[in-house]
VOKEZA-831626 format. One record per residue (C-alpha): residue number from 1; residue in three letters; z negated, y, x negated. Coordinates in steps of 0.001 Angstrom, whole numbers. Layout:
REC; n; res; c3; c2; c1
REC; NUM; ALA; Z; Y; X
...
! end
This chain:
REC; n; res; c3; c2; c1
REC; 1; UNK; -5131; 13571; 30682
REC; 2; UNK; -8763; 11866; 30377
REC; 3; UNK; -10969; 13686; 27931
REC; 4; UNK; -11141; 10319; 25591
REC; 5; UNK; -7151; 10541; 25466
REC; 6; UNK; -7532; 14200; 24140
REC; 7; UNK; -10042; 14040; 21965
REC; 8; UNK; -7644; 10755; 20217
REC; 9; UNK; -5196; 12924; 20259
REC; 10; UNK; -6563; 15890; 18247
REC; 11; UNK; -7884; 12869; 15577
REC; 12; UNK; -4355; 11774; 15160
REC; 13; UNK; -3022; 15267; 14853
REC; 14; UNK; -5880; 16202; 12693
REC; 15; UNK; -4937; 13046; 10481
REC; 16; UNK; -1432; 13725; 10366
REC; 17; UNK; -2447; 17555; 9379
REC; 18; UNK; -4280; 15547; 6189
REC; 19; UNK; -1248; 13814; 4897
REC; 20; UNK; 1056; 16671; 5568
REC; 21; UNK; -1407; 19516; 3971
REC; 22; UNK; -1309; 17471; 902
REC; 23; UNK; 2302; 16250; 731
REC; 24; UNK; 4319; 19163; 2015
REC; 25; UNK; 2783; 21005; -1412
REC; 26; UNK; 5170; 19510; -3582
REC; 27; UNK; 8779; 18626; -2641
REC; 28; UNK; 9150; 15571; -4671
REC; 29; UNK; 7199; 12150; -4461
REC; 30; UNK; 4735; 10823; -5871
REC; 31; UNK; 4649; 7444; -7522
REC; 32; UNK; 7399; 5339; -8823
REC; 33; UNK; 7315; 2567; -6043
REC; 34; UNK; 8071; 5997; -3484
REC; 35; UNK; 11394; 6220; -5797
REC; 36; UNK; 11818; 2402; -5679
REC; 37; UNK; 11518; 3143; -1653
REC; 38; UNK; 13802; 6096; -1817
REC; 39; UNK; 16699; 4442; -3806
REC; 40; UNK; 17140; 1814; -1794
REC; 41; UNK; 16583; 3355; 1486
REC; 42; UNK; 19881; 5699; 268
REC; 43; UNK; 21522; 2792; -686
REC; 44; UNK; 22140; 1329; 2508
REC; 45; UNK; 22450; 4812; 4032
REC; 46; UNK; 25351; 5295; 1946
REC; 47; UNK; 26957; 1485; 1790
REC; 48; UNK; 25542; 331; 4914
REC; 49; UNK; 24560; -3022; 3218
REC; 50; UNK; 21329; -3586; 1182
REC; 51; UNK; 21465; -3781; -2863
REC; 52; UNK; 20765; -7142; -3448
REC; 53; UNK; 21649; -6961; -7146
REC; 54; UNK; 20655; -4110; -9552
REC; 55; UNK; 22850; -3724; -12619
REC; 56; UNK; 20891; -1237; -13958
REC; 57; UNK; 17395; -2447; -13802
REC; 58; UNK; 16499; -4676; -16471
REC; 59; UNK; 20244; -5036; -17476
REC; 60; UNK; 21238; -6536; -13777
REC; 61; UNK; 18317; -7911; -11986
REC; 62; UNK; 17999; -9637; -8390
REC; 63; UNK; 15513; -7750; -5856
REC; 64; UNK; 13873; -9821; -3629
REC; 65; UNK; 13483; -7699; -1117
REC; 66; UNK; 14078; -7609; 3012
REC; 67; UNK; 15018; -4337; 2913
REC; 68; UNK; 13888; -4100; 6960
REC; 69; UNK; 11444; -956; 5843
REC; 70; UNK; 14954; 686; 3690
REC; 71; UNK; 17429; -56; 6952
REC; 72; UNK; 14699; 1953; 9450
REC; 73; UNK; 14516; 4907; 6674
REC; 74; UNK; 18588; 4559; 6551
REC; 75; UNK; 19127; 4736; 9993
REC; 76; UNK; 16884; 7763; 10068
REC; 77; UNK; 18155; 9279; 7391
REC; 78; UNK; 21559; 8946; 8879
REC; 79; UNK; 20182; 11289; 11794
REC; 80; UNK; 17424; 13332; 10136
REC; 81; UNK; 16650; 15655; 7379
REC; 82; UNK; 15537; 14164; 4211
REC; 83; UNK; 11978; 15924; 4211
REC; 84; UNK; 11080; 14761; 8021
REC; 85; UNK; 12382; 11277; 7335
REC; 86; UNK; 10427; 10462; 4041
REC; 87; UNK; 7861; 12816; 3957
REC; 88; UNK; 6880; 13681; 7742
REC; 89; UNK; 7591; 10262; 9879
REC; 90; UNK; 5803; 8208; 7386
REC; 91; UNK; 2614; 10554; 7373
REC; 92; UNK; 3363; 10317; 10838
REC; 93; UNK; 3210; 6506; 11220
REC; 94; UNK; 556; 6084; 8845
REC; 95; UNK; -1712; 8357; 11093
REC; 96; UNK; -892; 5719; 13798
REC; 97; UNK; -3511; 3867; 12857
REC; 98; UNK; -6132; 5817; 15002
REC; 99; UNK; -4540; 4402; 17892
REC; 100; UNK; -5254; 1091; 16572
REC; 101; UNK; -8276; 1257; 15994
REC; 102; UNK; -9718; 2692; 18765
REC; 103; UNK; -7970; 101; 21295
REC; 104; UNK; -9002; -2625; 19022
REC; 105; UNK; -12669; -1224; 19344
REC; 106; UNK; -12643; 125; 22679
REC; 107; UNK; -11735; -3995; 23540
REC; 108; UNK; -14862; -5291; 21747
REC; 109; UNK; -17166; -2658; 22701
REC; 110; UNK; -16101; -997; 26318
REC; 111; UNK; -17457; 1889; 25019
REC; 112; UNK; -15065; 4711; 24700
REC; 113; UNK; -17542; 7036; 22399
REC; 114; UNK; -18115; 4079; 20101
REC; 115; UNK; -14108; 3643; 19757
REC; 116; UNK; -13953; 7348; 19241
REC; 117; UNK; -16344; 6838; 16561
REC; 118; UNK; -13876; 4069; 15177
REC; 119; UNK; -10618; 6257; 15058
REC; 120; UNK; -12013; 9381; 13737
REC; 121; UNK; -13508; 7744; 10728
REC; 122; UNK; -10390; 5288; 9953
REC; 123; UNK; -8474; 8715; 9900
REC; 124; UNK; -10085; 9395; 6334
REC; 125; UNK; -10276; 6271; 4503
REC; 126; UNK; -9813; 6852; 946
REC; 127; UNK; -7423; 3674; 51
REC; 128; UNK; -5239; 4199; 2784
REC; 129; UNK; -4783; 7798; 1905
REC; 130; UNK; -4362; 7084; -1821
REC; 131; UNK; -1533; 4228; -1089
REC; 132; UNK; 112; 6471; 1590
REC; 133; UNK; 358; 10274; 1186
REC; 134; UNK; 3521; 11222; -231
REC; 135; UNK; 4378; 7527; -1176
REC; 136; UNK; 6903; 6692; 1488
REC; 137; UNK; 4722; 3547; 1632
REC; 138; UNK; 5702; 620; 3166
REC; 139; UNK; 2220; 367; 4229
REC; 140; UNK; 2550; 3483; 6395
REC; 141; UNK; 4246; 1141; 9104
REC; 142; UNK; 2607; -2024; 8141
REC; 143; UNK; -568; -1694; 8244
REC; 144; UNK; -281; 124; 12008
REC; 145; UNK; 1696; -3210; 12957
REC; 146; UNK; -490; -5554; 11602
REC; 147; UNK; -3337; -3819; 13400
REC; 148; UNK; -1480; -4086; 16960
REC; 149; UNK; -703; -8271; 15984
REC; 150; UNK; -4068; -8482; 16193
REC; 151; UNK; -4985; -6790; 19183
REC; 152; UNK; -1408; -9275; 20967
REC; 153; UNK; -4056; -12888; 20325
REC; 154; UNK; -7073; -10943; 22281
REC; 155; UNK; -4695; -11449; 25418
REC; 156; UNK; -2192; -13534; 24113
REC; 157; UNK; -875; -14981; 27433
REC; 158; UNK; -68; -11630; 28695
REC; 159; UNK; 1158; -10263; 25461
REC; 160; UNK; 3481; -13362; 23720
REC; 161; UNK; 6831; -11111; 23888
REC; 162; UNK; 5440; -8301; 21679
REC; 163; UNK; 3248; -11034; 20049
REC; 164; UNK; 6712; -12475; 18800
REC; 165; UNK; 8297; -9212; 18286
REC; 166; UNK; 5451; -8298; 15710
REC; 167; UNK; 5281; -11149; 14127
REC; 168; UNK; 8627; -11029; 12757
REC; 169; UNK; 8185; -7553; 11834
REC; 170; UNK; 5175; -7721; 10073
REC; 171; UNK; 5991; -10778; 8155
REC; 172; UNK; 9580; -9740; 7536
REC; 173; UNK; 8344; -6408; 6153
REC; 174; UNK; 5731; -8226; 3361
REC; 175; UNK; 6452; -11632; 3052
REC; 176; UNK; 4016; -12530; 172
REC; 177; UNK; 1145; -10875; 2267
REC; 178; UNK; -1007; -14014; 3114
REC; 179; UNK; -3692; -11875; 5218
REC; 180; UNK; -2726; -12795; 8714
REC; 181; UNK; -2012; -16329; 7606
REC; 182; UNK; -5400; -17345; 6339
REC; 183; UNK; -7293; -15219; 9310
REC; 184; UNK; -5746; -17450; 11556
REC; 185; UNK; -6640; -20519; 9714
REC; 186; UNK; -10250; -19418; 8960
REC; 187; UNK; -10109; -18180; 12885
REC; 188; UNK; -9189; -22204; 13955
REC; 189; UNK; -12009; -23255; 11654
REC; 190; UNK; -14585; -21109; 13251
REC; 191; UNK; -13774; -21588; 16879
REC; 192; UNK; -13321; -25181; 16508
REC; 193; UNK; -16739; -25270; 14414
REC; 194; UNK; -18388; -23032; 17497
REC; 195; UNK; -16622; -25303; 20019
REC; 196; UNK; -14964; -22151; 21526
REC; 197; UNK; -11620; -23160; 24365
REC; 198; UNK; -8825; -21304; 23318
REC; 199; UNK; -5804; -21319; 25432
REC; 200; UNK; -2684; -23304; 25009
REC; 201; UNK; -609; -20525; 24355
REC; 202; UNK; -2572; -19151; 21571
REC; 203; UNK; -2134; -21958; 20032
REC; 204; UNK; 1294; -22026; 20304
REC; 205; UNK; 1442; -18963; 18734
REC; 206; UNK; -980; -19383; 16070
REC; 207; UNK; 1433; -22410; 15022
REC; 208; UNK; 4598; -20230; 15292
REC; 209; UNK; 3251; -17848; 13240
REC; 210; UNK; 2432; -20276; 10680
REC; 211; UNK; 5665; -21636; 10753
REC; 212; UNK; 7691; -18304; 10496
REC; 213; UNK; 5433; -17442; 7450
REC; 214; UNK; 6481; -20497; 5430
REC; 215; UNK; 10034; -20610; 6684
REC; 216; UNK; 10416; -17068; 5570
REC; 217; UNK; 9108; -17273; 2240
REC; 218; UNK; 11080; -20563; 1254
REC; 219; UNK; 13955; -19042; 2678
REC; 220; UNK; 13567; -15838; 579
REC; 221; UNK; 11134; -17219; -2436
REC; 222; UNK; 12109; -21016; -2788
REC; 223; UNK; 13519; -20572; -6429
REC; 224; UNK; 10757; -18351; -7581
REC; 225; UNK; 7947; -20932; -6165
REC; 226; UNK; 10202; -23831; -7324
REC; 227; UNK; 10315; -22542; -10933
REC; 228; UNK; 6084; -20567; -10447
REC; 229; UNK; 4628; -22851; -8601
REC; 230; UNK; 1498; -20784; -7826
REC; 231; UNK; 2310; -18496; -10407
REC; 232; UNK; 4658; -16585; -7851
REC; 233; UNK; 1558; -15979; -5928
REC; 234; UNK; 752; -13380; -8377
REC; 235; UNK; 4398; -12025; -8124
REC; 236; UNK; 5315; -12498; -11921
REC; 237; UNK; 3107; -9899; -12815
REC; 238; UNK; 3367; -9442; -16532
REC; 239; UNK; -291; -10847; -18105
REC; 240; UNK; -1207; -7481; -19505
REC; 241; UNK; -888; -5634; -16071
REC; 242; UNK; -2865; -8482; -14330
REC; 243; UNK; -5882; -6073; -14647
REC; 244; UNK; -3739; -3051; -12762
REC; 245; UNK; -3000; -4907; -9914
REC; 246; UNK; -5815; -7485; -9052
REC; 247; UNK; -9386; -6032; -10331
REC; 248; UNK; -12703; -7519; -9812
REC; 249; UNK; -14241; -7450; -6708
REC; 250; UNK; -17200; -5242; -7215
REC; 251; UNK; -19561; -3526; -4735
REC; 252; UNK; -19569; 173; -6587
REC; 253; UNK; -15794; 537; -6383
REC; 254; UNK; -16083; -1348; -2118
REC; 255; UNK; -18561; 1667; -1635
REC; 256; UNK; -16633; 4405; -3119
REC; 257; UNK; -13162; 3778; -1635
REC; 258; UNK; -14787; 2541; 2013
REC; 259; UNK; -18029; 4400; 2119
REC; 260; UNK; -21693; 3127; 1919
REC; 261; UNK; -22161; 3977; 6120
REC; 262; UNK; -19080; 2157; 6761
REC; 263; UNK; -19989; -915; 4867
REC; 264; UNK; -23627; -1151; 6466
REC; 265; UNK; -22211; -21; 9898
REC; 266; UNK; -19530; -2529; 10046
REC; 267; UNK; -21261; -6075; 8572
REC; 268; UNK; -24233; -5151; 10689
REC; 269; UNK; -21996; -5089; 13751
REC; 270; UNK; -20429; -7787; 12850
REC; 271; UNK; -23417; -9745; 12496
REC; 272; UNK; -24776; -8833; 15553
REC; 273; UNK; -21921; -9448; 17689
REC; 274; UNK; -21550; -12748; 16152
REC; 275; UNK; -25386; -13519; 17015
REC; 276; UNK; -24990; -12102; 20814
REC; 277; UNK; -21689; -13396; 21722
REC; 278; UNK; -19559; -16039; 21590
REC; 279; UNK; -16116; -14739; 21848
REC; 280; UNK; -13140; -15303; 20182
REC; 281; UNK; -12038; -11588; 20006
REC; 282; UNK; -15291; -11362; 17381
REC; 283; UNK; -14396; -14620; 15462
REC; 284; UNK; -10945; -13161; 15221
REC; 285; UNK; -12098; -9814; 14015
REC; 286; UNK; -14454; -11893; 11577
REC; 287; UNK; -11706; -14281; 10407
REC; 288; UNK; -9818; -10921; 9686
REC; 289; UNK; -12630; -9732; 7119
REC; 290; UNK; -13904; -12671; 5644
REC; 291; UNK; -9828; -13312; 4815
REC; 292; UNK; -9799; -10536; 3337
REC; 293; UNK; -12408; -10821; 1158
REC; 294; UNK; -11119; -13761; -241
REC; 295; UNK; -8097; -12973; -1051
REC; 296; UNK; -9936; -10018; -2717
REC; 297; UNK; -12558; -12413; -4543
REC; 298; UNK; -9276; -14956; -5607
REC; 299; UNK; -7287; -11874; -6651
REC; 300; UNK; -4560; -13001; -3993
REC; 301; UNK; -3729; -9549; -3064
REC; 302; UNK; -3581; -5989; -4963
REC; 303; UNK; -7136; -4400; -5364
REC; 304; UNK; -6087; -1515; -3021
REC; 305; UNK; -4449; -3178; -849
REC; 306; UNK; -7408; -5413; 241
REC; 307; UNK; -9970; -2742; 113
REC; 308; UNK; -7526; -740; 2410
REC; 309; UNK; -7596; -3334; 4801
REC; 310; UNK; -11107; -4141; 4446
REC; 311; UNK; -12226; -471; 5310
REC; 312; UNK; -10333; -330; 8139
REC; 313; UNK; -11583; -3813; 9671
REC; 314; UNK; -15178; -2168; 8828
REC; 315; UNK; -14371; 960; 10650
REC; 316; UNK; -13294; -1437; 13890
REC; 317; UNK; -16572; -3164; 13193
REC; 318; UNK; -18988; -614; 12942
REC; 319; UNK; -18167; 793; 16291
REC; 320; UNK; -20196; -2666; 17727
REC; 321; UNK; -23188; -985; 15835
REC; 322; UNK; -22779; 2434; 17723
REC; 323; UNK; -22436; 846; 20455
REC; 324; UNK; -25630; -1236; 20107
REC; 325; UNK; -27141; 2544; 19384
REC; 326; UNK; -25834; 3672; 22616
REC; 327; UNK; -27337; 989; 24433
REC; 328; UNK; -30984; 662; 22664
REC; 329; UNK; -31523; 4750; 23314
REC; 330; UNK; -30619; 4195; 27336
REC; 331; UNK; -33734; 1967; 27417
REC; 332; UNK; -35789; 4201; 25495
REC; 333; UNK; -37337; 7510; 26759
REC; 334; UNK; -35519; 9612; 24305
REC; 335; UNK; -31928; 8302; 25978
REC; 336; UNK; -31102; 12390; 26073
REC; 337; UNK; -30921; 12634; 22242
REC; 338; UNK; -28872; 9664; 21813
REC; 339; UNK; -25745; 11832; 22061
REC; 340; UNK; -26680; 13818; 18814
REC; 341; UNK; -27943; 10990; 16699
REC; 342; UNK; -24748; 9547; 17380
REC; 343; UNK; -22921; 13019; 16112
REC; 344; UNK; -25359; 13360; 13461
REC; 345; UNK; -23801; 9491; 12315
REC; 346; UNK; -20663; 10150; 12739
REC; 347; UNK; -21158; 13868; 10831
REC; 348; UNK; -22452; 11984; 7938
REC; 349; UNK; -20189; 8907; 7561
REC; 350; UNK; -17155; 11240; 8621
REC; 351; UNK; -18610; 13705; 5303
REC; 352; UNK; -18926; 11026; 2987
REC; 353; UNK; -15178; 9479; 3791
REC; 354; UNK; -13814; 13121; 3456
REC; 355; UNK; -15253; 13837; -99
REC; 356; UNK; -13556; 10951; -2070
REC; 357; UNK; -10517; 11327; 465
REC; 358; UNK; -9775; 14425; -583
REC; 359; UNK; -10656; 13743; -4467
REC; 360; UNK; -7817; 10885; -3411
REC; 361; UNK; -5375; 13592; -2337
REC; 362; UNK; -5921; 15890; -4486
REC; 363; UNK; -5197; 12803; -7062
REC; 364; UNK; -2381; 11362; -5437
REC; 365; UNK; -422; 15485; -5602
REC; 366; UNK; -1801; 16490; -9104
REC; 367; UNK; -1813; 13235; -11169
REC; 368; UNK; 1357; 11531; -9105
REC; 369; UNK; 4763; 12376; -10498
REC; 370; UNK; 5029; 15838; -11537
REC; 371; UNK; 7417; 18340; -10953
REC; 372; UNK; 7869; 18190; -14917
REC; 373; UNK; 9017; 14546; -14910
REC; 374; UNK; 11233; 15353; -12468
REC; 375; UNK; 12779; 17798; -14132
REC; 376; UNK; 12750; 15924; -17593
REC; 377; UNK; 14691; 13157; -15832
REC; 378; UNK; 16867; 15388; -13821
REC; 379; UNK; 18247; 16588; -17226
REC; 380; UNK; 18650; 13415; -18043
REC; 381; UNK; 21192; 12823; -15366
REC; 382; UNK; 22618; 16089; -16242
REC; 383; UNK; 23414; 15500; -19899
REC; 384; UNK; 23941; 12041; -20486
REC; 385; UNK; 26720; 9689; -20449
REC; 386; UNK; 26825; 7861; -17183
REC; 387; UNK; 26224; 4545; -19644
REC; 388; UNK; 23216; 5800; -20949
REC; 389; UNK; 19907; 3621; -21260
REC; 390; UNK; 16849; 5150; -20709
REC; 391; UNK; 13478; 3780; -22170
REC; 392; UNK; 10418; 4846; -20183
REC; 393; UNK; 7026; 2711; -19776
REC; 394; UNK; 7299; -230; -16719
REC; 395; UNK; 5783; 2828; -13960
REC; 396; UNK; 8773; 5144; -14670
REC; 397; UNK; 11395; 2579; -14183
REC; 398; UNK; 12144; 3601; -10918
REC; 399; UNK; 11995; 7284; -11440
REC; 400; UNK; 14334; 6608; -14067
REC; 401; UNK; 17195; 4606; -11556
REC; 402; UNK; 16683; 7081; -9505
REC; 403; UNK; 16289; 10403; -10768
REC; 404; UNK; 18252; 9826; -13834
REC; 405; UNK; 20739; 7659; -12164
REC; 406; UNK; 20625; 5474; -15237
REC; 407; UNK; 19808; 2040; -16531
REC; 408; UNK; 16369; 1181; -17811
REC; 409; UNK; 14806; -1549; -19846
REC; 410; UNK; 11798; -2156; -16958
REC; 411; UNK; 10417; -1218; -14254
REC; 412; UNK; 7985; -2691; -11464
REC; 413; UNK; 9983; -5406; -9442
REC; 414; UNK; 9063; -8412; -11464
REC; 415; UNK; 9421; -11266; -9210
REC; 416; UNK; 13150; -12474; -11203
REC; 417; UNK; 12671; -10019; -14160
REC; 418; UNK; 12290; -10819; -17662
REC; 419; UNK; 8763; -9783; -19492
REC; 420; UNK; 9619; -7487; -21369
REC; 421; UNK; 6083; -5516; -21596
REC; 422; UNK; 5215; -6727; -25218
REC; 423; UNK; 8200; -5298; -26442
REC; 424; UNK; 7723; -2095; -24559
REC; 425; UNK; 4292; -1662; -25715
REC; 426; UNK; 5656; -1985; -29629
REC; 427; UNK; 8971; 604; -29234
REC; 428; UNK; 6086; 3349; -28173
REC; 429; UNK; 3515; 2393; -30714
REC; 430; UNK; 4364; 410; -33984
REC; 431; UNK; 4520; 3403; -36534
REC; 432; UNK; 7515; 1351; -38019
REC; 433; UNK; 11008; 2710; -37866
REC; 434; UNK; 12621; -1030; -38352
REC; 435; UNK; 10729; -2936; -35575
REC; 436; UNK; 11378; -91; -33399
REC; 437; UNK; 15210; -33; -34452
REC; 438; UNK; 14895; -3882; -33801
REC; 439; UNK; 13791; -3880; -30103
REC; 440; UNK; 15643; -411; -29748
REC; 441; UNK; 18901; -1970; -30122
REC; 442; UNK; 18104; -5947; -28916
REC; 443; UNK; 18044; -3370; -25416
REC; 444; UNK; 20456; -929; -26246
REC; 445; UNK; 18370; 2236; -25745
REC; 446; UNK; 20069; 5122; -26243
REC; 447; UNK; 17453; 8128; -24988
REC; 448; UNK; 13634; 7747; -25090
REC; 449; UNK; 11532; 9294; -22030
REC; 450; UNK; 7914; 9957; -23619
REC; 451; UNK; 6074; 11045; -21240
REC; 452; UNK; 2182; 12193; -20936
REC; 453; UNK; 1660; 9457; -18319
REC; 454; UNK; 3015; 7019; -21575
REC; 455; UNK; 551; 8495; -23544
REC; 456; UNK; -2322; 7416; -21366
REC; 457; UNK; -1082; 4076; -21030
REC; 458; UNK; -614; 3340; -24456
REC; 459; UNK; -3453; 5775; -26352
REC; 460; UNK; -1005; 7447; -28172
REC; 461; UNK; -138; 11060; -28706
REC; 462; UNK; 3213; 10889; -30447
REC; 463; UNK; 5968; 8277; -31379
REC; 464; UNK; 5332; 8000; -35373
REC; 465; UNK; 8589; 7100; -35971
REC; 466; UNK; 10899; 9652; -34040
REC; 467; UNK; 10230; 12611; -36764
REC; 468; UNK; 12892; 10773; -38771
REC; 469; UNK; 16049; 12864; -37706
REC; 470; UNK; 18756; 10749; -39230
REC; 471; UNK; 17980; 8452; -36379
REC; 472; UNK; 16137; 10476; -33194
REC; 473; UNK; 17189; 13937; -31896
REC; 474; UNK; 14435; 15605; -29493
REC; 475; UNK; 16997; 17128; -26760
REC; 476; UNK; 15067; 17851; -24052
REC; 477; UNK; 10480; 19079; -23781
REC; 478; UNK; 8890; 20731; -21547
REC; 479; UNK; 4846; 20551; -21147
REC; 480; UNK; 4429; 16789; -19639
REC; 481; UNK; 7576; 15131; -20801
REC; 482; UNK; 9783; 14786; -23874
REC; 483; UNK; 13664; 13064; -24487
REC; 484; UNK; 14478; 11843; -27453
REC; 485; UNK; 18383; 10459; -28262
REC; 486; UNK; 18926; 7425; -30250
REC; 487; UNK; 21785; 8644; -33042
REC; 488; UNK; 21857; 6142; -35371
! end
């Protein structure tokens, strides 16, 4: 094996060693989407068919959902132990993305140390750590995927079978993800602005992909975009979670969560490759970022979500910079110390990725779910009629389906739900026992899950109105979660 191949090799393992150090601490997940992932993964494992409707979120509630990510877990988990297939294999695809990135590089540059350069430091970006380790993340496979669809267009001719093949996956797997769709318009813009030739066949496939986007999501969305109009765009996001999910663009929070080297490495390769050449490998790459950014700046896509992205496109990018490096120190008399100012670079932009990727880790284990939740809502299940309706705030509605295999009021999948936040958001803080009892019963609660995670959210420290015990019983408390049961 060629040293390059090695060397790739050891950053993959060394990535995967990341996730798994972290993940492998704790046995259960941690988010609420992971439980979301889980549920529904065992679903079809069990059923062999996809739950299409939920009777016991939000009192029977449609998922829009094409469960392709659930039916590869199933099939897995049909095989496989539990722990490799949600815990290992995703960690495991997610470090994938080394691969990517170094082929995608190694193309623009044909420079092997500059692609080298590429992988290692898209092995510790922040974002992708924080929406992957221990999630069971769709975006462990997607963003890998999304990564090879664009390497397919730099030979498209050659490539059109996997082109096809990836295309449906990648837009089957996140329908409402616009990314590729308005890279490849910006990309027809610039190269028919720059009066670059493309070939026939990318084209083609530029228009197929276009089509299978839109035929997808009317096939799957029609109703919701019928009755939203652009509204659906934002997924039916409840208006006082807006702020969660799409957050300003700002440069502080681009520099902690990509890195400041990154960010000057990558837009000044960029720039320079779009000065020096006129290829439409580099206009692609281009169209890639500045999509991404505006979906960031028009708060068309999560906050994470495009800033993982974006740090990964600037890790491709910045490896035109090294390799610029490379190149100015062979003409120069000091060509025998280029080698270590390009390890002293990488040292330094490697260091200042690892810092707030492991605060991210750390974060992701010790402020996820906690072993105390789980517990809390494993009693739950224990002790409670199978009936029951469990209250929790709209980020433990999954944990709740899941771990306490019972109803809730609301959870996270919003596209078809009701908005129901409002009255959340009273239950847990009026200090009123009658508008509680009011909302209480309009959803039929019968146990309350208070947890410290609801305290954050809603800046309280108790319920006021649970220390009358004609009407709430506390049956269940351990040091991050409390039950209470509805009696009267």
């Amino acid at each position: 094996m060629k040293k390059e191949y090695l060397i790739l090799l050891l950053i993959f393992l060394v990535s995967l060693g990341f996730q798994l150090f972290f993940s492998l601490q704790v046995s259960h997940y941690s988010s609420d989407d992971a439980y979301f992932e889980l549920r529904h993964s065992e679903y079809i494992e069990e059923n062999f068919k996809p739950l299409i409707y939920d009777e016991m979120s939000y009192e029977g509630n449609y998922i829009l959902n094409t469960h392709v990510w659930h039916y590869f877990l199933a099939l897995l988990g049909l095989l496989l132990p539990s722990v490799l297939v949600y815990k290992i294999i995703p960690a495991f695809l997610a470090s994938f993305v080394v691969f990517f990135v170094f082929i995608i590089a190694r193309h623009l540059t044909k420079n092997t140390k500059a692609a080298l350069f590429g992988a290692l430091i898209s092995a510790f970006i922040p974002t992708y750590i924080a929406l992957t380790l221990n999630q069971i993340s769709l975006y462990s496979i997607y963003v890998p995927l999304t990564l090879l669809l664009i390497y397919t267009f730099f030979d498209i001719r050659k490539r059109i079978p996997m082109f096809i093949i990836l295309s449906f996956l990648v837009v089957l797997l996140d329908p409402m993800n616009f990314l590729m769709l308005l890279t490849l318009l910006i990309f027809l813009i610039l190269v028919i602005a720059e009066s670059i030739i493309i070939r026939k066949e990318m084209t083609e496939s530029i228009i197929f992909f276009f089509l299978l986007t839109i035929l997808i999501n009317l096939i799957l969305f029609k109703n919701l975009y019928i009755d939203g109009a652009l509204g659906a765009l934002w997924q039916n996001i409840p208006a006082e979670l807006y702020a969660n999910y799409f957050k300003d663009f700002d440069i502080i929070g681009l520099i902690y969560n990509i890195g400041f080297l990154p960010i000057v490495l990558g837009f000044v390769g960029l720039g320079l490759a779009l000065s020096k050449e006129n290829k439409k490998e580099i206009y692609l790459l281009g169209a890639v970022i500045l999509s991404d950014i505006v979906l960031l700046i028009l708060r068309l896509i999560p906050y994470e979500v495009g800033v993982m992205f974006l740090a990964i496109l600037l890790c491709i990018a910045s490896t035109i910079t090294i390799k610029e490096i490379i190149e100015y120190f062979k003409l120069t008399k000091v060509v025998k110390y280029s080698s270590l100012v390009i390890v002293v670079i990488m040292f330094v932009t490697v260091v200042s990725l690892m810092i707030p990727s492991v605060i991210n880790a750390n974060d992701v284990i010790d402020n996820g779910v906690s072993s105390e939740e789980v517990d809390a809502l494993t009693w739950i299940s224990e002790n409670s009629p199978e009936n029951s309706v469990v209250l929790g705030n709209v980020f433990e509605g999954n944990l709740i389906l899941e771990l306490a295999n019972r109803a809730n009021v609301i959870d996270s999948q919003f596209l078809l739900a009701p908005d129901r936040y409002y009255d959340i958001d009273l239950i847990y803080t009026t200090e009123s026992l009658y508008k509680a009892g009011v909302e209480l019963s309009k959803y039929e609660v019968d146990y309350i899950y208070f947890s410290e995670k609801t305290q954050e959210m809603f800046g309280i420290e108790e319920i006021t109105y649970v220390s009358d015990e004609t009407c709430f019983e506390l049956v269940y408390e351990n040091e991050k979660a409390k039950v209470y049961e509805k009696i009267c």
